[in-house]
TORKOL-4160 file (C-alpha; in steps of 0.2 Angstrom, whole numbers, padded with zeros to 4 digits, m for minus):
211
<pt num="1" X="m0066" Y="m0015" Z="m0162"/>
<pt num="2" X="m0053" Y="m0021" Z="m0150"/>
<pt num="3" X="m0041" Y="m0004" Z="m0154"/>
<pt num="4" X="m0058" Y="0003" Z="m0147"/>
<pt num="5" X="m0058" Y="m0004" Z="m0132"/>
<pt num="6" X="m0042" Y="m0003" Z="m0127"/>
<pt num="7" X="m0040" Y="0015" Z="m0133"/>
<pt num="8" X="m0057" Y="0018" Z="m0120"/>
<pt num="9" X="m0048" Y="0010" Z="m0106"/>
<pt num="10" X="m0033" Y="0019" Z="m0107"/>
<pt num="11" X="m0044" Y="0035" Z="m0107"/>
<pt num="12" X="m0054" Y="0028" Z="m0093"/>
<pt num="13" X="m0038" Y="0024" Z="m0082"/>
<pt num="14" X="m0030" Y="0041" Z="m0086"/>
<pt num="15" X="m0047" Y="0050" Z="m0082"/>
<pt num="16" X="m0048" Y="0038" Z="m0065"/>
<pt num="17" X="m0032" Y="0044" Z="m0058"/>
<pt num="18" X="m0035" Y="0061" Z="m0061"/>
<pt num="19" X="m0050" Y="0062" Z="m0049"/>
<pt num="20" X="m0041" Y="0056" Z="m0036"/>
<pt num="21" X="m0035" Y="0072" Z="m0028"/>
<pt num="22" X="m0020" Y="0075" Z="m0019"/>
<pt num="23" X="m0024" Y="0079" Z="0002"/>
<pt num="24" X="m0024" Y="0098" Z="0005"/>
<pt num="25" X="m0005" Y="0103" Z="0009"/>
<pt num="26" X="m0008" Y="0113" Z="0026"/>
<pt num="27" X="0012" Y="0113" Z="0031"/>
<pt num="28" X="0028" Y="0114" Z="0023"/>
<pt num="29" X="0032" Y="0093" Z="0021"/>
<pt num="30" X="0011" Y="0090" Z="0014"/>
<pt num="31" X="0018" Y="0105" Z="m0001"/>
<pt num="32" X="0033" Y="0095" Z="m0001"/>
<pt num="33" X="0027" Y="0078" Z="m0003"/>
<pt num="34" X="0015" Y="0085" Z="m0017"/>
<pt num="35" X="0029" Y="0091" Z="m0027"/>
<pt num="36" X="0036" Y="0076" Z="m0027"/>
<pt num="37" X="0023" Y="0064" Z="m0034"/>
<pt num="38" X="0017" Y="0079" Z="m0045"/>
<pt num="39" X="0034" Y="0079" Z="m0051"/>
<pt num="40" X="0036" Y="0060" Z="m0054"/>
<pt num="41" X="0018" Y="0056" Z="m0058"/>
<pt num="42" X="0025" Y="0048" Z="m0074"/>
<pt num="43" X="0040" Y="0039" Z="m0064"/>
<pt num="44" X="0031" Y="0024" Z="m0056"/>
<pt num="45" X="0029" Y="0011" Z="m0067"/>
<pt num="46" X="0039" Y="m0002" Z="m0058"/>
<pt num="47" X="0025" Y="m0013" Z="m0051"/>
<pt num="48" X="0020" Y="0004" Z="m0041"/>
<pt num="49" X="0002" Y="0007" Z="m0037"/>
<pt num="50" X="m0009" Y="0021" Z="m0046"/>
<pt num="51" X="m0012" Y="0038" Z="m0037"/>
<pt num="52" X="m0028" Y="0032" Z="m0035"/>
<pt num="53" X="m0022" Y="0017" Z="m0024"/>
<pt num="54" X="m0010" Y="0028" Z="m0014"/>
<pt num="55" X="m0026" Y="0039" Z="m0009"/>
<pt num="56" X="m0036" Y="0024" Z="m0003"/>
<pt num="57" X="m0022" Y="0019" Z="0009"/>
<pt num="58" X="m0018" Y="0038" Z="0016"/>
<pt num="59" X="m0037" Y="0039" Z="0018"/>
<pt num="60" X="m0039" Y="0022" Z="0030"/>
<pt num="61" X="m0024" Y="0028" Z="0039"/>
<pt num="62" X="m0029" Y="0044" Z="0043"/>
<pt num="63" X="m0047" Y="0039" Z="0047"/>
<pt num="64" X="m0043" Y="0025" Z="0059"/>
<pt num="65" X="m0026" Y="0035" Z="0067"/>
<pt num="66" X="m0017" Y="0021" Z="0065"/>
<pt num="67" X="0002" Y="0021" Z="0069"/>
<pt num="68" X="0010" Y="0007" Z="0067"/>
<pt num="69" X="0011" Y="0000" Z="0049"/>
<pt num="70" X="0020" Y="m0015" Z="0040"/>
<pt num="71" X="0022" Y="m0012" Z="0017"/>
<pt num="72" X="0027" Y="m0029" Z="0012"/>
<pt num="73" X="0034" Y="m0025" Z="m0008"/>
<pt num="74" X="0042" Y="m0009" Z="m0010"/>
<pt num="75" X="0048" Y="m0007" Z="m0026"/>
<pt num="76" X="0053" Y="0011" Z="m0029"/>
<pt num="77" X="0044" Y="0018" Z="m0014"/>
<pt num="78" X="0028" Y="0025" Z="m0023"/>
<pt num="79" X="0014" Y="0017" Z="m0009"/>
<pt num="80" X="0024" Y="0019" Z="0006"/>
<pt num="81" X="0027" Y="0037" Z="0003"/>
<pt num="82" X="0007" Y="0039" Z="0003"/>
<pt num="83" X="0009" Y="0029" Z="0019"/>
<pt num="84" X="0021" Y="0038" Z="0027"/>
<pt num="85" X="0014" Y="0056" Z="0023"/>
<pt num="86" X="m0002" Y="0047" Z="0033"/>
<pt num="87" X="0008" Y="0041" Z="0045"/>
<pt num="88" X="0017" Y="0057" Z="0049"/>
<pt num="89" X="0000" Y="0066" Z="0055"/>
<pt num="90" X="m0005" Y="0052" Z="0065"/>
<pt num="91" X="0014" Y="0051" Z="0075"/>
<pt num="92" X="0017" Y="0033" Z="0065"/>
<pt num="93" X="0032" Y="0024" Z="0057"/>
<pt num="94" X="0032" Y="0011" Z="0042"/>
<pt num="95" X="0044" Y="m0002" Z="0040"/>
<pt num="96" X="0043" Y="m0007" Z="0021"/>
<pt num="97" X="0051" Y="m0023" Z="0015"/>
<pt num="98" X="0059" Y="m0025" Z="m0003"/>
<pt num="99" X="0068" Y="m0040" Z="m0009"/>
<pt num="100" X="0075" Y="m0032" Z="m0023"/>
<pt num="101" X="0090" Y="m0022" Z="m0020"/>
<pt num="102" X="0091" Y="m0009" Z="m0037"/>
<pt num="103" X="0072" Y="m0004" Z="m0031"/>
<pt num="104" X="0075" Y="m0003" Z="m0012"/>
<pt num="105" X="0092" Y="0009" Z="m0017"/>
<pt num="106" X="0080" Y="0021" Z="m0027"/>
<pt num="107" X="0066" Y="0019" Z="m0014"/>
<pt num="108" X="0076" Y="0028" Z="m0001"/>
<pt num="109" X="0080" Y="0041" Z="m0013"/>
<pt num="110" X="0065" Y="0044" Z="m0017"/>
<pt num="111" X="0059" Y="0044" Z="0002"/>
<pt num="112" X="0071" Y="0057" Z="0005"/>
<pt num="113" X="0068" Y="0068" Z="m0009"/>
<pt num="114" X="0048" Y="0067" Z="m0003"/>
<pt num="115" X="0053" Y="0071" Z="0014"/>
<pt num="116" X="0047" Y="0057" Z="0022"/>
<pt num="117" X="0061" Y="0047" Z="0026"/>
<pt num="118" X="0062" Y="0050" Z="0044"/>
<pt num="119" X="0043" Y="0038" Z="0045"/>
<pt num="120" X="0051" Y="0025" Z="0036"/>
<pt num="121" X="0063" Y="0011" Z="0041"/>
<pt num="122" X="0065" Y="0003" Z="0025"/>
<pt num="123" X="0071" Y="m0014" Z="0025"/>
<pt num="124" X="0082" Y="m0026" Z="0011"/>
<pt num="125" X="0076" Y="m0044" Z="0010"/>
<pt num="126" X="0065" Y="m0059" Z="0008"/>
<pt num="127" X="0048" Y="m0055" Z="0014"/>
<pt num="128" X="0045" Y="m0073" Z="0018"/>
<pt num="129" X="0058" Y="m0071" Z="0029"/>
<pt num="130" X="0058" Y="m0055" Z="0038"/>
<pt num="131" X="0036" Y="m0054" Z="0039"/>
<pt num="132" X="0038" Y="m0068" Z="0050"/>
<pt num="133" X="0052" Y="m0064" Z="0062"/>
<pt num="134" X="0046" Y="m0045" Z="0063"/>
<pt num="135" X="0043" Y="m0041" Z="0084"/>
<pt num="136" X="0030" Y="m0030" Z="0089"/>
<pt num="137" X="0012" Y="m0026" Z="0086"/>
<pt num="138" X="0002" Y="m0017" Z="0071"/>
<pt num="139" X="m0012" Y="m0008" Z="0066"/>
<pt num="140" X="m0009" Y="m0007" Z="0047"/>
<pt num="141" X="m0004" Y="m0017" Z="0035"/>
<pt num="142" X="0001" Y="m0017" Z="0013"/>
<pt num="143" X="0004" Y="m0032" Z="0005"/>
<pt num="144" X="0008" Y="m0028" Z="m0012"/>
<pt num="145" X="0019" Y="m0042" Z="m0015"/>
<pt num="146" X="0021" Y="m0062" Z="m0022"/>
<pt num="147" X="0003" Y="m0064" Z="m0025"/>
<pt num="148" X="0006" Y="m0083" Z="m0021"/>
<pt num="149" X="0011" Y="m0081" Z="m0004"/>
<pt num="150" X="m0004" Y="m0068" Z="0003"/>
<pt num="151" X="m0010" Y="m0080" Z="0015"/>
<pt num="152" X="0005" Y="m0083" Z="0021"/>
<pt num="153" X="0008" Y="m0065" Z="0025"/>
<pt num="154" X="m0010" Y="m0063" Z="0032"/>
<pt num="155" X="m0007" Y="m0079" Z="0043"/>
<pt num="156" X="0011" Y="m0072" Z="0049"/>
<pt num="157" X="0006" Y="m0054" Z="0052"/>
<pt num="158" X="m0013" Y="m0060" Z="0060"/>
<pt num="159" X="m0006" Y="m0061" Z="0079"/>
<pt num="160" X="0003" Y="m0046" Z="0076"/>
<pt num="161" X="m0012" Y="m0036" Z="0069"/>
<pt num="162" X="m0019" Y="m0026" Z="0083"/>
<pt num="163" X="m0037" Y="m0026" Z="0086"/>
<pt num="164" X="m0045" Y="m0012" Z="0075"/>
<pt num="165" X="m0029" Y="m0016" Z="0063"/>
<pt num="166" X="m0032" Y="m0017" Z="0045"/>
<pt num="167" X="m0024" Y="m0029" Z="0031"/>
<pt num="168" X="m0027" Y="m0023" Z="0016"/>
<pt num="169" X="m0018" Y="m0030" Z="0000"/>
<pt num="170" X="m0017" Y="m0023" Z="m0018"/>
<pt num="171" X="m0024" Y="m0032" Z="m0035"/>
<pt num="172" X="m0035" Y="m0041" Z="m0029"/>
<pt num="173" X="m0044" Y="m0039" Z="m0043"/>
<pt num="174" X="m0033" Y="m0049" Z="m0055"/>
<pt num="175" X="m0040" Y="m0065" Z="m0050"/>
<pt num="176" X="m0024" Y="m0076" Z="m0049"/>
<pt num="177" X="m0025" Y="m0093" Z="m0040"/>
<pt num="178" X="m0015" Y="m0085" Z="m0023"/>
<pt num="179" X="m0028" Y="m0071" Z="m0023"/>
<pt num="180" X="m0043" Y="m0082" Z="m0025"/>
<pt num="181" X="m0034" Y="m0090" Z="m0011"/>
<pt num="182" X="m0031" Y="m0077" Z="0001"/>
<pt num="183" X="m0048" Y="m0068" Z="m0002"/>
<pt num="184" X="m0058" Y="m0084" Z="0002"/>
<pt num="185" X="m0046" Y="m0086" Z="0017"/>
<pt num="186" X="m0050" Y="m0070" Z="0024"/>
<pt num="187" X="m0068" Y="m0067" Z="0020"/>
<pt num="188" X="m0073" Y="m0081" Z="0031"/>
<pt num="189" X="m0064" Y="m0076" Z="0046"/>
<pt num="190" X="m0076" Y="m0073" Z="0060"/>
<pt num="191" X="m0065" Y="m0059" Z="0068"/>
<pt num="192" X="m0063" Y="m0051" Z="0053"/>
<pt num="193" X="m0074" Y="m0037" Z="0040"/>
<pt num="194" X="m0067" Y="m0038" Z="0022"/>
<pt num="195" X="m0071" Y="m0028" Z="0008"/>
<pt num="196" X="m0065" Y="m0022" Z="m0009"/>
<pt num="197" X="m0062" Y="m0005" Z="m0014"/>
<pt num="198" X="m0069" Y="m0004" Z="m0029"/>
<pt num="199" X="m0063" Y="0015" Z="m0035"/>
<pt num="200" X="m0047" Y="0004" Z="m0038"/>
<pt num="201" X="m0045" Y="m0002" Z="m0055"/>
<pt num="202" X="m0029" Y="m0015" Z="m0050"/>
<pt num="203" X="m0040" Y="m0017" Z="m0033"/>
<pt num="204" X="m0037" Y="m0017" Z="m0016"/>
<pt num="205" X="m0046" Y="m0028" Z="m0002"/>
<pt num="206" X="m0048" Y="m0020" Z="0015"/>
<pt num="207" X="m0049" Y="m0031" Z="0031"/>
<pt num="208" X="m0051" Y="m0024" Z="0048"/>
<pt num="209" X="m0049" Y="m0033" Z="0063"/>
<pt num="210" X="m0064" Y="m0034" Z="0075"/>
<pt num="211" X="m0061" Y="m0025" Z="0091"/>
């Protein structure tokens, strides 16, 4: 029974991210940045997000034009390459964080490879350290880092969140104690609309920033 199950929920996670469809590619960097993450669909299994997930953040960007966007936890590059290819319809840049320096290394390879390097200023370091001291304002923000300290990034990047901005952060569905955390944190915010996305399986909570 339990070989069942967990046979079915393989073929549901493969069938899941198969229906998210890649964005048409209209110029020569969309074809590109298809190729790529056609090419290494099988590639991002280092505490990378689903094709599915990667969708979901392109989409809000696009949708809202946001241009200004913060990726806290990088790893090899696999969200903020969704990002970017948003970013570089809407005239944006990302600056992406990894603390770990084998990942950041292949990231940027992997940015470059894509095409997308010129939207991203990716950064080597400790996330508690650099959210914090980053200057400037934002309109979009991925957390996909220590699930323990998502609070602290909301609370550091919330007077630097433009209104309009969203913070979204990824597995939210796990349930963990600095999840539970956070979500309770943010869905109780008065100036702020939270939801969950729930076409991701690892999910992904969306919070926009009243105007």
């Amino acid at each position: 029974m339990e070989k069942n199950i967990a046979i079915f929920i393989l073929f549901f996670a493969s069938w899941h991210c198969s229906v998210a469809q890649y964005p048409p590619a209209v110029n020569e960097l969309d074809k590109k940045v298809v190729s790529f993450l056609q090419d290494n669909s099988e590639n991002w299994k280092d505490m990378n997000v689903p094709l599915t997930d990667g969708r979901i953040l392109y989409d809000i960007i696009i949708k809202n034009n946001y241009k200004d966007a913060v990726e806290i936890g990088t790893s090899t590059g696999h969200s903020a390459i969704w990002i970017a290819w948003a970013l570089s319809k809407t005239g944006g840049k990302l600056i992406t964080i990894e603390i770990d320096k084998e990942r950041y290394l292949q990231a940027k390879s992997n940015f470059k490879k894509a095409g997308v390097d010129k939207y991203i200023d990716a950064r080597l370091g400790d996330a508690h350290e650099l959210v914090p001291a980053l200057k400037g304002n934002y309109d979009f923000v991925f957390s996909d880092a220590d699930k323990y300290w998502y609070k602290n990034y909301f609370l550091a990047l919330d007077p630097k969140l433009k209104p309009g901005g969203c913070f979204t952060a990824h597995n939210t569905a796990m349930g963990v104690s600095g999840i539970k955390e956070f979500l309770e944190y943010v869905e109780n915010l008065d100036n702020y609309t939270t939801t969950n996305d729930l076409s991701s399986l690892s999910g992904i909570s969306i919070s926009y920033k009243k105007k």
